[in-house]
C-alpha positions in Angstrom: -10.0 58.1 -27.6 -8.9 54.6 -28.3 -7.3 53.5 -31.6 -10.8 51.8 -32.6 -13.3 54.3 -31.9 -10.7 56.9 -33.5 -10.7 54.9 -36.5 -14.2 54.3 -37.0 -15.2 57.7 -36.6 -12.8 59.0 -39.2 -13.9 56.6 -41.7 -17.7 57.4 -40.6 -17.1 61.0 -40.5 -15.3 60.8 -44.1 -18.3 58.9 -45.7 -20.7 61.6 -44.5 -18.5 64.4 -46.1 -18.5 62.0 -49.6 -22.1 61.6 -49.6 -22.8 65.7 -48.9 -23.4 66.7 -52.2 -26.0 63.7 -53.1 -27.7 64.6 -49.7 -27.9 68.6 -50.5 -29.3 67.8 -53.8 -31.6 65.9 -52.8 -33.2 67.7 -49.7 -32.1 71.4 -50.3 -33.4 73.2 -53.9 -30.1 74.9 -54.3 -28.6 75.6 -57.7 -25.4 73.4 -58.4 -23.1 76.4 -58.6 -24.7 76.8 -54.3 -24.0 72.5 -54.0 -20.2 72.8 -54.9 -20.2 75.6 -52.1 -21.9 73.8 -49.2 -19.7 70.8 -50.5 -16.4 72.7 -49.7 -17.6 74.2 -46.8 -18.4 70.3 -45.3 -15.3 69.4 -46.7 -13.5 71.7 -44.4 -16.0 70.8 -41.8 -14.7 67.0 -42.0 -11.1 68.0 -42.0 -11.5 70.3 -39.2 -13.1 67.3 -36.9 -10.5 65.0 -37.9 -8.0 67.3 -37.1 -10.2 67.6 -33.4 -10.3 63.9 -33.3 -6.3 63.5 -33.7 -5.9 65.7 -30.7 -8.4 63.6 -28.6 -6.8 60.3 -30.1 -4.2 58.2 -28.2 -1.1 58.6 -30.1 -0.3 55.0 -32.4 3.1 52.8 -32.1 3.8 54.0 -35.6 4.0 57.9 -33.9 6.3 56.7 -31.0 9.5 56.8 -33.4 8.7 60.5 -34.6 11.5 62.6 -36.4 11.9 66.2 -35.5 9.7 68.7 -37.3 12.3 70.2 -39.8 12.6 66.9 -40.9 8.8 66.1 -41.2 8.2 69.4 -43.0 11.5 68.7 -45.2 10.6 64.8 -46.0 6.7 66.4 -47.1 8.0 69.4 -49.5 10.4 66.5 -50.6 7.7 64.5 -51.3 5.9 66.9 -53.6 8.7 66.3 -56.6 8.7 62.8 -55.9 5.3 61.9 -56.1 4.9 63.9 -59.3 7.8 61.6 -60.7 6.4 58.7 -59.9 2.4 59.1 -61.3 4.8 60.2 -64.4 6.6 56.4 -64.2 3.3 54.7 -63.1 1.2 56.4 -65.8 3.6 55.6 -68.0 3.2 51.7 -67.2 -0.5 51.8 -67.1 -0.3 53.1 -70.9 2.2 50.9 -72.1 1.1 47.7 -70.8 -2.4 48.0 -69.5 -3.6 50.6 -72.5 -5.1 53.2 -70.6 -5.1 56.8 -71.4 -2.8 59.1 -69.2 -5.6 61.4 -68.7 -7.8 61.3 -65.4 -11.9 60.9 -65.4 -11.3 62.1 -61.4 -8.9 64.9 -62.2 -11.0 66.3 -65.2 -14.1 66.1 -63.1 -12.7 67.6 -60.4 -11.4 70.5 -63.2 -15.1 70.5 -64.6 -16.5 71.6 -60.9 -13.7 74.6 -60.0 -14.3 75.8 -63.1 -17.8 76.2 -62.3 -16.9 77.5 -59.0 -13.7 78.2 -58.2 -14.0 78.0 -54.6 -14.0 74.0 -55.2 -10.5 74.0 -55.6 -10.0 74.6 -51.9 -11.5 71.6 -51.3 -10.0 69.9 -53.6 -6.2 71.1 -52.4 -6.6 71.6 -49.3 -9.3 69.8 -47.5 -9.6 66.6 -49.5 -6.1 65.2 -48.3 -6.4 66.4 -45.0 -9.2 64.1 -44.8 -7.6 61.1 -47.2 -4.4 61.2 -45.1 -6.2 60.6 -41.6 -8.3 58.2 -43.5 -6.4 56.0 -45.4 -2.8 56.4 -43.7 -3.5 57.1 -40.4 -7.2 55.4 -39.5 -6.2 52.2 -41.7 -2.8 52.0 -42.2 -1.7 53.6 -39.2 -3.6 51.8 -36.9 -3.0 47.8 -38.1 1.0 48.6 -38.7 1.9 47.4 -35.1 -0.4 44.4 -35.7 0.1 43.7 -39.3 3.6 45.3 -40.0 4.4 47.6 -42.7 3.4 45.5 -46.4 -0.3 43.8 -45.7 -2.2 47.2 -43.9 0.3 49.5 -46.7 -1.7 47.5 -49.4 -5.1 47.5 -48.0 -4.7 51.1 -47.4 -3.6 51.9 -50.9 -6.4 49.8 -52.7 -9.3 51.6 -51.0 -7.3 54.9 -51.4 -7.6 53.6 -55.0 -11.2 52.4 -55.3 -12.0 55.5 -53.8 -10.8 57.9 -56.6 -12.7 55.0 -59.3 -11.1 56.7 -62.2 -9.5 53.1 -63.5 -5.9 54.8 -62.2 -6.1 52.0 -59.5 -2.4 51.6 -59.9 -1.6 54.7 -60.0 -3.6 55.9 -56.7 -2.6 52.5 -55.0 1.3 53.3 -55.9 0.9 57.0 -54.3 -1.2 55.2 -51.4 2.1 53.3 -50.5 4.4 56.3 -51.1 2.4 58.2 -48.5 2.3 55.3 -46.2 6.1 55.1 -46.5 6.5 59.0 -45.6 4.1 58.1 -42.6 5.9 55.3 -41.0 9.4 56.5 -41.7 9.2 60.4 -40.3 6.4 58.8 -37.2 4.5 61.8 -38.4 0.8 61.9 -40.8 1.7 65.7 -41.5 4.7 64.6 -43.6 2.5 62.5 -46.3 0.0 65.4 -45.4 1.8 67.9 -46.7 3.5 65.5 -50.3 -0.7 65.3 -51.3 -1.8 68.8 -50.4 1.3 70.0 -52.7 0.6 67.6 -55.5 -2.8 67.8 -55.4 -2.3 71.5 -55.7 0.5 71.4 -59.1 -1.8 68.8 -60.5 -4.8 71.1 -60.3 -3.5 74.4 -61.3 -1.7 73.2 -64.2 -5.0 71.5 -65.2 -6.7 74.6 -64.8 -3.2 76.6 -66.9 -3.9 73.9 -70.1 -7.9 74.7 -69.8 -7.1 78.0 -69.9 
């Protein structure tokens, strides 16, 4: 599969997965508690295909300089501390100088649906940055880095990460977009940012769900 045609059904196949729950709703009379179920499940649908359509893909010049796996797995549980850190520094910034509130619309939504069905969070932790990492780092990012070099397709990658999570966080999500982008080009390998955001996402979540509790 060439670097195009990968890319564009990715970004395709990611949009259909977004759009599940309006299309459920408004074709199948299911209760919202049977929505957030058929959401996860096509959520693990989507990262299951992208997974297929990284196999099928030609490998990128950014994955011709790959580390060795104990490396890649290292660098990604590495990764999990770090990024934490930084939303901390970030957040931090967007309070004292833009005047936003720490808290996230996107996280507490996200919160509001596992709570109402707790099998959400598997999407959520699991299947949502599958997806996200062979969207934004490895369909965009990835695949204009040999054209573009590292800065311009980093920052086009990290804005529509950004815009995509429309909570107001942009900085914050566009700061992690270039994090993970860096963990991507440096170790040659998309599991090692793949496995930073599954492990955030995760702490983020359950210690959301510890302070509801």
């Amino acid at each position: 599969m060439s670097e195009k045609k990968y890319s564009f059904i990715t970004i395709f196949t990611y949009g259909l997965v977004l759009f599940s729950p309006v299309i459920f709703q408004s074709v199948l009379q299911t209760t919202s508690s049977q929505i957030i179920q058929l959401t996860t499940l096509t959520y693990f649908l989507g990262a299951i295909l992208m997974i297929f359509y990284r196999v099928k893909s030609r490998s990128f010049e950014i994955e011709n300089r790959q580390k060795n796996i104990l490396i890649t797995i290292l660098l990604g549980v590495v990764g999990i501390p770090a990024s934490l850190i930084l939303q901390m520094v970030i957040l931090q910034i967007e309070q004292q100088f833009l005047g936003q509130s720490v808290a996230s619309q996107n996280t507490q939504n996200i919160v509001d649906l596992i709570m109402n069905n707790m099998i959400f969070i598997l999407a959520t932790t699991i299947a949502g940055p599958i997806m996200e990492e062979f969207v934004f780092r490895r369909a965009i990012f990835g695949s204009l880095e040999k054209r573009f070099g590292f800065f311009l397709p980093a920052l086009l990658s990290s804005v529509l990460f950004a815009f995509a999570h429309n909570d107001g966080h942009y900085l914050l999500y566009a700061g992690l977009g270039f994090l993970f982008c860096g963990m991507y080009r440096y170790s040659g390998r998309i599991w090692t940012s793949m496995i930073t955001h599954v492990g955030m996402n995760l702490l983020v979540i359950l210690t959301q769900l510890a302070l509801r509790s």
